[in-house]
N, C-alpha and C positions, 0 to 999 in steps of 0.2 A: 580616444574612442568617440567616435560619434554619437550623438544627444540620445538618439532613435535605437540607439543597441544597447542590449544588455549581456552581462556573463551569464543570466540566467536561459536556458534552451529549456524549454518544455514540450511533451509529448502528448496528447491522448487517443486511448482507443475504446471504443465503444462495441461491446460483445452482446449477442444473444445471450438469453439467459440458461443457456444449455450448457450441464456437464464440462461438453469436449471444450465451451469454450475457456475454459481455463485452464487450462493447457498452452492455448492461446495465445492466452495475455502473459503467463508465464514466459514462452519463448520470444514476444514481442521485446518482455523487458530485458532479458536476455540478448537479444540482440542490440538494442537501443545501446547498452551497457555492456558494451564487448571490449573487455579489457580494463576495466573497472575494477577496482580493489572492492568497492560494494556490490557488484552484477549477483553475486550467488546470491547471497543475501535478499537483495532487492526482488528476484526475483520468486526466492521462498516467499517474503512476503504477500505481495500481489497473489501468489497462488493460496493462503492463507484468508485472504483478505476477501480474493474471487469466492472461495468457496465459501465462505461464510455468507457472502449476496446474495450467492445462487441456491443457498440452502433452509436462508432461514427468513428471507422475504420476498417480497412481491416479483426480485429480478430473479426466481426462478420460477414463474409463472410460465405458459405458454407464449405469452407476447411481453414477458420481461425481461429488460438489459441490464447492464451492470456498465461502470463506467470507470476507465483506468487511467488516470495522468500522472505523469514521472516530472519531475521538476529536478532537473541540473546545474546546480551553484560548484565552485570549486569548494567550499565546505559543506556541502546540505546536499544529500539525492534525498528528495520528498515524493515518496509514493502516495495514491489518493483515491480508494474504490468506491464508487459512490452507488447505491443500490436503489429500487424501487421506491423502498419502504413498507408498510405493515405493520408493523414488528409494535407496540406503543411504548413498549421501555427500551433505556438508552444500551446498546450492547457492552456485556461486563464478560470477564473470565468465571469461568465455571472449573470445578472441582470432579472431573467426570471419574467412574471407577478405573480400577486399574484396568481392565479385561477390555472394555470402552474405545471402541474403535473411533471416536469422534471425541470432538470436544476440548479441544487442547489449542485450538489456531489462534485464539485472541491472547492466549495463555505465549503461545511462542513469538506473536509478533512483539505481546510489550517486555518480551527477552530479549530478541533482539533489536529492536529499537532505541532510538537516544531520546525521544519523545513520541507518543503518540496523542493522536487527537481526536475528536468525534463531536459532529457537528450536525446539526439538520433533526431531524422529529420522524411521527410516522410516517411522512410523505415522501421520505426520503432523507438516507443518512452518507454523510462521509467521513471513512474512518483514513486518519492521513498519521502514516509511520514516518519518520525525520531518520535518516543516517546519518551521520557523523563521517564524512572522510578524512582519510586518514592523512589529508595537507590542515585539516580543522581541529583535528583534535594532535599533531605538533605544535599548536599555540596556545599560549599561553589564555586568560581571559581578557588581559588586557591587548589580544590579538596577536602578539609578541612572540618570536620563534624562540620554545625553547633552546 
């Protein structure tokens, strides 16, 4: 392999902070990720992730965006939504009631994730979910094929 390349491919897209556009970014990672044993997945995320930007800070403003990078290792699809900001506490899962049309998305992404992370303050946060593929999780820790 040459010095200058890597296994890793990285994406990003940059949305208005409107509704429709998560929708979006849902079928951008969707397409990115076509034929990916993690594409469904990845993609619930990101739609998870968008709305939560667009709902709960500054990227659902009139002139606010929201910012979506995908990162492809043969073991790791790393999602990464990165919003406005506002918000001054760090985003946690919440407990919403049963009847409770909202409130569940930070609850489902750190379900289905193999790590999740959150980074940045109120001027801006990025919350970044880690997938596991399924050639990363046949090895062992010592990297080793079961």
């Amino acid at each position: 392999m040459h010095e200058y390349m890597s296994s890793v491919r990285a994406w990003g897209l940059t949305c208005p902070g409107f509704p429709e556009e998560i929708g979006r970014a849902r079928r951008w990672t969707s397409d990115i990720l076509t034929g990916h044993p993690c594409a469904d997945i990845a993609a619930l995320i990101v739609s998870e992730l968008s709305t939560n930007a667009v709902t709960h800070t500054n990227s659902g403003s009139p002139t606010g965006t929201f910012h979506v990078a995908l990162a492809l290792s043969k073991q790791v699809v790393a999602i990464s939504v990165t919003d406005d900001g506002g918000q001054p506490g760090k985003p946690h899962p919440i407990e919403p009631d049963q009847e409770a049309t909202h409130g569940r998305g930070l609850s489902i992404v750190m379900a289905l994730a193999n790590h999740l992370g959150i980074t940045g303050d109120e001027h801006g946060r990025t919350v970044t979910a880690e997938l596991l593929t399924p050639a990363a999780a046949a090895c062992t820790p010592e990297g080793e094929a079961r």
